[in-house]
C-alpha positions in Angstrom: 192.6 98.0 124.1 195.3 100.7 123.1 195.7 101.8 119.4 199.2 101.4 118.1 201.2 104.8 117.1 201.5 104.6 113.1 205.0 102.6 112.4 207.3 105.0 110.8 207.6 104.3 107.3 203.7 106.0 107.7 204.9 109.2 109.2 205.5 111.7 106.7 209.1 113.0 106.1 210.2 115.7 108.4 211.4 119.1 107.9 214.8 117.8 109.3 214.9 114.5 106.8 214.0 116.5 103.8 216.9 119.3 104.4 219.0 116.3 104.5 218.3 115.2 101.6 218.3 118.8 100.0 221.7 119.2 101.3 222.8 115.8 100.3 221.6 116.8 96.6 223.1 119.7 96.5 226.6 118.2 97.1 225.7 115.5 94.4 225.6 118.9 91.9 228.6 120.3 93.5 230.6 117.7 93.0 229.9 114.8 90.7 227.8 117.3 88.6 225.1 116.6 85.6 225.8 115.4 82.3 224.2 117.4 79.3 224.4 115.8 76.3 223.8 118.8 74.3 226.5 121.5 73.3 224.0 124.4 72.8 223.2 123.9 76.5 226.3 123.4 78.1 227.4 126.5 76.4 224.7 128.6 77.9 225.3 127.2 81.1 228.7 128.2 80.8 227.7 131.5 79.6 224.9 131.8 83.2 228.4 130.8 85.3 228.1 126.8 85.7 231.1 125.1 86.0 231.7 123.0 83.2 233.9 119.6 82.8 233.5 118.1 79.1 230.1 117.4 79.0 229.4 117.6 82.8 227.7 120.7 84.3 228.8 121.5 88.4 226.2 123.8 90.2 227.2 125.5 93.2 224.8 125.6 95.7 224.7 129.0 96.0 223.5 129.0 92.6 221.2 126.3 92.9 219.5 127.8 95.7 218.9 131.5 94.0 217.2 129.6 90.9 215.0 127.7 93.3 214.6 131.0 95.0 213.8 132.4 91.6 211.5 129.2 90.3 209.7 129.4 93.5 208.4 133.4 93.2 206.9 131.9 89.6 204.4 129.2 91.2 201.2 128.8 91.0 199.1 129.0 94.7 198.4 125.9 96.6 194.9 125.0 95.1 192.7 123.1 97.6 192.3 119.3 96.6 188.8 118.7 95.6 186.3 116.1 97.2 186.5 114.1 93.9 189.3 111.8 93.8 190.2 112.0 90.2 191.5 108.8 87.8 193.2 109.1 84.0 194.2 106.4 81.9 197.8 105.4 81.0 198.8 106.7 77.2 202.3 104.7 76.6 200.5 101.6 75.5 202.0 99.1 72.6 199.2 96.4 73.4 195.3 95.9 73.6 192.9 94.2 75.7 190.3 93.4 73.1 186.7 93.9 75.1 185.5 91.7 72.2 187.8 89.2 72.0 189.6 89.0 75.5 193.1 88.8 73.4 196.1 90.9 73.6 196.8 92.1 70.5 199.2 95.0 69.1 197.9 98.1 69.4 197.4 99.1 65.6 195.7 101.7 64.7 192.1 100.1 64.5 192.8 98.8 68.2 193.9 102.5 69.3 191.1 103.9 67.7 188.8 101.5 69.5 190.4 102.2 73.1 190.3 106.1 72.7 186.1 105.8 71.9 186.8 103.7 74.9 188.0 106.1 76.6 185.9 108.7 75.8 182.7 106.7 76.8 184.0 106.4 80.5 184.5 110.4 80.7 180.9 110.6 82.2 182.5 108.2 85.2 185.1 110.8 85.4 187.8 109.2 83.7 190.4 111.9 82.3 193.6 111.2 80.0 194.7 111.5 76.4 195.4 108.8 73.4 195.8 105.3 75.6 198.9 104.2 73.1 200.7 104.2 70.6 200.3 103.0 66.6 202.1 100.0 66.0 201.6 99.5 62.7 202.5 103.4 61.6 206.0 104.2 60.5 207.7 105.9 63.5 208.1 108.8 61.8 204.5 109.0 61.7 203.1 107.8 64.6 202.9 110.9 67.2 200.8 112.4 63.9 198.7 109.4 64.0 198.3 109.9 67.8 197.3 113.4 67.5 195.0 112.8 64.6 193.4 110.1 66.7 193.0 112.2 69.6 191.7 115.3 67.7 189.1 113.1 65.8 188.0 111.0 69.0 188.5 112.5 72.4 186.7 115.7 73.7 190.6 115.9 75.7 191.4 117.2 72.0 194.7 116.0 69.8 197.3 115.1 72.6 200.9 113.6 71.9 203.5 111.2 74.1 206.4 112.5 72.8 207.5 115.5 70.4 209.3 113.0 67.8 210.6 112.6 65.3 212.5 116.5 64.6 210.5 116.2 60.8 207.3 115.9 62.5 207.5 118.6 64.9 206.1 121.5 62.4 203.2 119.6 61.6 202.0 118.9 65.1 202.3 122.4 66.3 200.2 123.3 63.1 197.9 120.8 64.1 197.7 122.2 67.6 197.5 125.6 66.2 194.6 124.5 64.6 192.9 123.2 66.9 193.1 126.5 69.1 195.6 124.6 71.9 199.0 125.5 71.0 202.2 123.5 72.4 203.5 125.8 74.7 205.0 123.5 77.8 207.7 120.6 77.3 208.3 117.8 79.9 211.4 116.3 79.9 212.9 113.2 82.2 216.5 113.2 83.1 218.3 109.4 82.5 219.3 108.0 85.1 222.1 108.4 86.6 222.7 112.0 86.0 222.6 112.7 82.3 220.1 115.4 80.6 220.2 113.8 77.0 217.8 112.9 74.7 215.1 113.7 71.9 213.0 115.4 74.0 215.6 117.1 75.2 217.3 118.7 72.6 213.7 119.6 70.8 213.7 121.8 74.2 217.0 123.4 73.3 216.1 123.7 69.5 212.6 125.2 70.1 213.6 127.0 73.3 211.7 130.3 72.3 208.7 128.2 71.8 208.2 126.9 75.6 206.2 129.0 78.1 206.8 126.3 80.8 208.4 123.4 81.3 207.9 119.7 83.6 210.7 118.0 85.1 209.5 114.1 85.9 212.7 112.1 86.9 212.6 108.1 86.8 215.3 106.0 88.7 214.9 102.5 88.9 216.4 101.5 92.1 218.5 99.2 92.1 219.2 99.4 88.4 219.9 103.1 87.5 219.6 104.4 91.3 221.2 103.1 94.8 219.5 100.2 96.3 219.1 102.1 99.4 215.9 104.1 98.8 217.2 107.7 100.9 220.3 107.3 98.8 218.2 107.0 95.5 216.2 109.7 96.4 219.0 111.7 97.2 220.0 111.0 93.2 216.4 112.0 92.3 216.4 114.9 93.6 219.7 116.2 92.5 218.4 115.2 89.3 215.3 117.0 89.3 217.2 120.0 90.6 219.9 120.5 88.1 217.4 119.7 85.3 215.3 121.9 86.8 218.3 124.8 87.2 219.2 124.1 83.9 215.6 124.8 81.8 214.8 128.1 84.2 218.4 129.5 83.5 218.4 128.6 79.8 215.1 129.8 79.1 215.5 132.8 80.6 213.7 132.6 83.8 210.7 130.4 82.7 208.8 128.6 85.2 209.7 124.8 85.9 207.5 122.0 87.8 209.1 119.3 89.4 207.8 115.7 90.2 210.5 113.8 92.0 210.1 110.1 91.6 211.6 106.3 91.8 210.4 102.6 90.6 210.9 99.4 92.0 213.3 97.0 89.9 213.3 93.0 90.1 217.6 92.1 89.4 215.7 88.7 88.5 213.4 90.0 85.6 215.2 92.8 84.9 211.9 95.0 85.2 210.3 97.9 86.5 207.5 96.4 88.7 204.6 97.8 88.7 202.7 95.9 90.9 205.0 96.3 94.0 204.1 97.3 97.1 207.1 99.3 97.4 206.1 102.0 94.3 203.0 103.0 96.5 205.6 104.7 99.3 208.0 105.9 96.7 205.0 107.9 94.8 203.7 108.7 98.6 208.2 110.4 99.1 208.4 111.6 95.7 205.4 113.8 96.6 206.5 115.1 99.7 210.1 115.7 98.1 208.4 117.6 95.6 205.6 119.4 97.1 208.7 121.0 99.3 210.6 122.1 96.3 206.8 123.4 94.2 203.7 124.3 96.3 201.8 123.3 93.8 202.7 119.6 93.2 200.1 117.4 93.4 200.2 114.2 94.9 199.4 111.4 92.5 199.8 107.5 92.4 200.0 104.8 89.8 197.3 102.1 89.7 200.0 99.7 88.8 199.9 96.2 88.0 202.6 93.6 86.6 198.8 91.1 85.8 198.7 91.0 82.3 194.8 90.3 82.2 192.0 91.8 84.4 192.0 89.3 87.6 193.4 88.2 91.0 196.7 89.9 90.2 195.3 92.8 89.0 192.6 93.5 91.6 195.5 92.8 94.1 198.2 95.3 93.1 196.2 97.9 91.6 194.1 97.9 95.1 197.0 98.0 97.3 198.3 101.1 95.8 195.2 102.6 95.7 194.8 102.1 99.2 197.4 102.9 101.0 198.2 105.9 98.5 194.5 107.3 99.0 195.4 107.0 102.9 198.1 109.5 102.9 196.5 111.9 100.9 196.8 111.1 97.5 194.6 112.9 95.1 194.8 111.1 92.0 194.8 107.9 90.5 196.7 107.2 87.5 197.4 104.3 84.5 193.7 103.4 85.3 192.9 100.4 82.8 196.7 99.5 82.6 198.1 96.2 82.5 202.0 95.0 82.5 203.4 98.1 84.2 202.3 100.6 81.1 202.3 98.2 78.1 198.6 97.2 77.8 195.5 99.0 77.8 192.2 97.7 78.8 188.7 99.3 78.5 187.5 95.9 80.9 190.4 96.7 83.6 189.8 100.7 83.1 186.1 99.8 84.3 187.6 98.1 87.2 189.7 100.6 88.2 187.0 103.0 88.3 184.9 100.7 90.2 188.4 100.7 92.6 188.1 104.5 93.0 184.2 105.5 93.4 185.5 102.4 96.6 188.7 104.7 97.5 187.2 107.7 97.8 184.3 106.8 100.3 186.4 104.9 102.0 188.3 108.3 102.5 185.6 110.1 103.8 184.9 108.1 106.9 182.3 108.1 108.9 179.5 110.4 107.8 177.9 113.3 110.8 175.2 112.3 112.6 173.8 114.0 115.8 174.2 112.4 119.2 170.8 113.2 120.5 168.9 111.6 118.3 171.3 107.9 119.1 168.6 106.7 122.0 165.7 107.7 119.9 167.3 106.0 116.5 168.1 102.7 118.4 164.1 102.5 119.9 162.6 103.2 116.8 163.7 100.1 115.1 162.8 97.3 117.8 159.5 96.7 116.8 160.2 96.1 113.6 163.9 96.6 112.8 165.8 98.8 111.4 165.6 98.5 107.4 162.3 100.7 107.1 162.8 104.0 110.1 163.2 106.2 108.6 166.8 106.8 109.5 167.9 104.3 107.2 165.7 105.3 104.3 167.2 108.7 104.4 170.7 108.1 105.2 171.7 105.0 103.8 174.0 105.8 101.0 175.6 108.0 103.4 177.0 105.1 105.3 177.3 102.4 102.7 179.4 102.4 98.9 176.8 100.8 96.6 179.0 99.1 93.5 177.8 99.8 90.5 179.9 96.4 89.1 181.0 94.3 91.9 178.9 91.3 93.3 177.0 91.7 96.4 174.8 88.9 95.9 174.6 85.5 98.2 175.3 82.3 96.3 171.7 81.2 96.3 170.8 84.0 94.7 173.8 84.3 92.4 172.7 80.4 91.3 169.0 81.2 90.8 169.3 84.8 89.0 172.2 83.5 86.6 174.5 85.6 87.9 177.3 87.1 86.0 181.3 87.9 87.3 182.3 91.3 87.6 184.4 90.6 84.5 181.9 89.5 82.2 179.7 92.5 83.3 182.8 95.0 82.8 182.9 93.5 79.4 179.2 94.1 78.7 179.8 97.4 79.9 181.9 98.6 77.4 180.9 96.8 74.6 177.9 98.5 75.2 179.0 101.8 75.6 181.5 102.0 72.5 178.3 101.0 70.7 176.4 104.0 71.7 179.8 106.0 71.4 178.6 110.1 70.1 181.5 112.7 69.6 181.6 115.2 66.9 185.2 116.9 66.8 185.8 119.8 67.4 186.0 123.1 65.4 189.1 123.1 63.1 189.4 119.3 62.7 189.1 119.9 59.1 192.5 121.9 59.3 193.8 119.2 61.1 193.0 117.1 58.4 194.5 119.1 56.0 197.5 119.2 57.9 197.3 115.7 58.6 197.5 114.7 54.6 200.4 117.4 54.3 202.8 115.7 57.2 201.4 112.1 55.5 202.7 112.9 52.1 205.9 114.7 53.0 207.2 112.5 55.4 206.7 109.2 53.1 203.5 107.9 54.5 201.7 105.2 52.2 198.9 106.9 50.7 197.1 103.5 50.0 197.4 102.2 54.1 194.4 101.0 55.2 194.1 101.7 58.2 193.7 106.0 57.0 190.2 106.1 56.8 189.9 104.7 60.0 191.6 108.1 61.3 188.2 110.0 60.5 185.5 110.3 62.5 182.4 110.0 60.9 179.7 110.5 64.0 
């Protein structure tokens, strides 16, 4: 039998579709422009010759090619993807999957301190990622300290924060930082959808422009919602976005180097949310990392274990696989939200152990068939009829060349399951890490004691409640 040609949403973009789309963008800037919500900006963009209408900034294309020009001469090389395919946690969650319990419960403090020894247990199975949520029961104004402090105290990743906010915090988490020997020097930002630069994050940018040695640009249309419901047409919006945000940073800045990761998300009109479970965000991630790869040499080319399931399960195993799959297929690199459940709202040491158990699966399925030497075929195949093939010595030696041995995941036959009293792959990724935040070991690092400081500083200026509870669960004890 023939092998069918690949259908063409499988076929990479081509030189000719992405100019398209370039050129499409580039009108987009041209002539509807980007709204900056912030007056400092728009006055240096003024100032760098962008056309400016109210609050709306029109690039000409000239322009926006010489600061792409300009952006691209600051790259970092190409660096060769390893054989490892790498996985990292989610770190926006507001909700816990108790190991313990099996409830979802609001991520306090206690239950974020519990998911980041968690976290740091499964490090030796190569998971990677910072603080996996945020502290419900904190004042906002004091929760990205919480975060940090958390992170410091627990992680080996070191103090790590979502989001530079509130404006009163800011000093104290760059002394923290500073403390810690890993200054805050790079800013990410994500344009709004459709077309605006505004926000917190934003305008800390402007306000601490001097501070920045680089910056990220991460755009986020939801299509359908805040994007065209034709996907070329939405990423036609995501790029321009990325592009004038892009612009904008390297020509306020002064010339400072700017990574871009063009993206979209799937939208259901009848929930009225971002999906991320649907088949559809594995070939967006799969575009958005062409798109940008063209625009930064370095890009990388990363998915998102998603999931919509809000417990471990059939839903879970489902979505999170198919991504996995058919993102690893392409040439996907890394895997990301790894024990993430509801799109990005609740973390899950049990699913995070499932989702590793997902990659070590991935990445030998990505390998293929392993060498072997032709001459020796006839010789291989008489060897074995006497007595099969389980003990020549073939097998013996390359066995776990050829087959992925699970480390959680049932291989057993019913009988057997019956007789040894087997246990599901869920109750044994439960053992699992209950047993492994038992033998949790991490001393912090040098400096945490300045971070502490620090820490009591920020608590008492910015109106903390010096009798909360949960404050001596911020210190780790060994």
């Amino acid at each position: 039998m023939a092998f069918s040609a690949p259908a063409d949403w499988l076929r990479p973009l081509s030189p000719e579709e992405i100019a398209h789309i370039h050129r499409a963008a580039l009108r987009v800037l041209q002539e509807i422009g980007l709204e900056v919500d912030n007056p400092v900006a728009l006055q240096m963009l003024a100032r760098a010759g962008v056309r400016i209408e109210g609050q709306r900034a029109h690039f000409e294309p000239s322009l926006v090619e010489e600061q792409l020009a300009s952006l691209r001469c600051l790259q970092e090389p190409v660096r060769p993807a390893g054989e490892t395919l790498s996985i990292g946690i989610g770190d926006m969650c507001q909700h816990y999957h108790s190991p313990a319990t099996d409830a979802i419960e609001p991520m306090t403090t206690a239950n974020l301190v519990e998911a980041t020894r968690s976290a740091e247990t499964l490090r030796a199975l190569g998971l990677h990622g910072n603080v996996p949520g945020i502290p419900a029961d904190v004042p906002p104004q004091l929760q990205a300290l919480v975060t940090y402090r958390v992170g410091a105290e627990f992680l080996s990743a070191g103090g790590g924060v979502h989001t530079l906010h509130p404006p009163e915090a800011l000093p104290y988490l760059f002394a923290m930082a500073e403390a810690l020997g890993r200054p805050i020097r790079s800013m990410g930002i994500f344009p709004v959808s459709p077309l605006r630069l505004a926000g917190f994050e934003f305008d800390t940018l402007v306000a601490h422009i001097a501070r920045w040695e680089s910056f990220s640009v991460t755009t986020l249309p939801a299509v359908g919602a805040s994007a065209p419901i034709h996907p070329r047409a939405a990423w036609v919006l995501s790029t321009a976005e990325a592009l004038g945000a892009a612009v904008t940073l390297h020509l306020i800045s002064g010339g400072r180097p700017v990574g871009l990761n063009i993206c979209m998300y799937p939208f259901d009109l009848r929930t009225l949310t971002i999906v991320g479970g649907a088949p559809e965000l594995a070939w967006m991630r799969w575009i958005g990392a062409q798109l940008s790869r063209h625009y930064d040499a370095g890009a990388g080319y990363a998915t998102i274990l998603g999931t919509q399931a809000k417990r471990p399960g059939l839903q879970a195993g489902m979505e999170k696989a198919l991504s996995g799959t058919f993102a690893v297929l392409t040439g996907c690199t890394h895997l990301d939200y790894a024990g993430v459940l509801s799109y990005d709202d609740i973390f899950s040491p049990e699913q995070a152990i499932a989702d590793i158990e997902l990659r070590d699966a991935l990445q030998h399925l990505s390998r293929g068939l392993p060498p072997d030497d032709p001459d020796r075929w006839v010789e291989e195949i008489r060897q074995g009829l006497a007595r099969g093939y389980v003990q020549t010595d073939a097998t013996l030696d390359h066995y776990r060349e050829v087959y992925w041995l699970p480390r959680l995941f049932d291989r057993t036959s019913w009988h057997a399951f019956q007789v040894e009293g087997g246990r599901t792959a869920r109750q044994r990724a439960r053992e699992e890490v209950l047993s492994r935040l038992a033998s949790y070991a991490f001393a912090p690092a040098e400096g945490i004691e300045e971070v502490r400081r620090i820490f009591r500083q920020a608590w008492h200026a910015l109106g903390g409640d010096p009798g909360a509870g949960y404050l001596a669960l911020l210190e780790n004890r060994g």
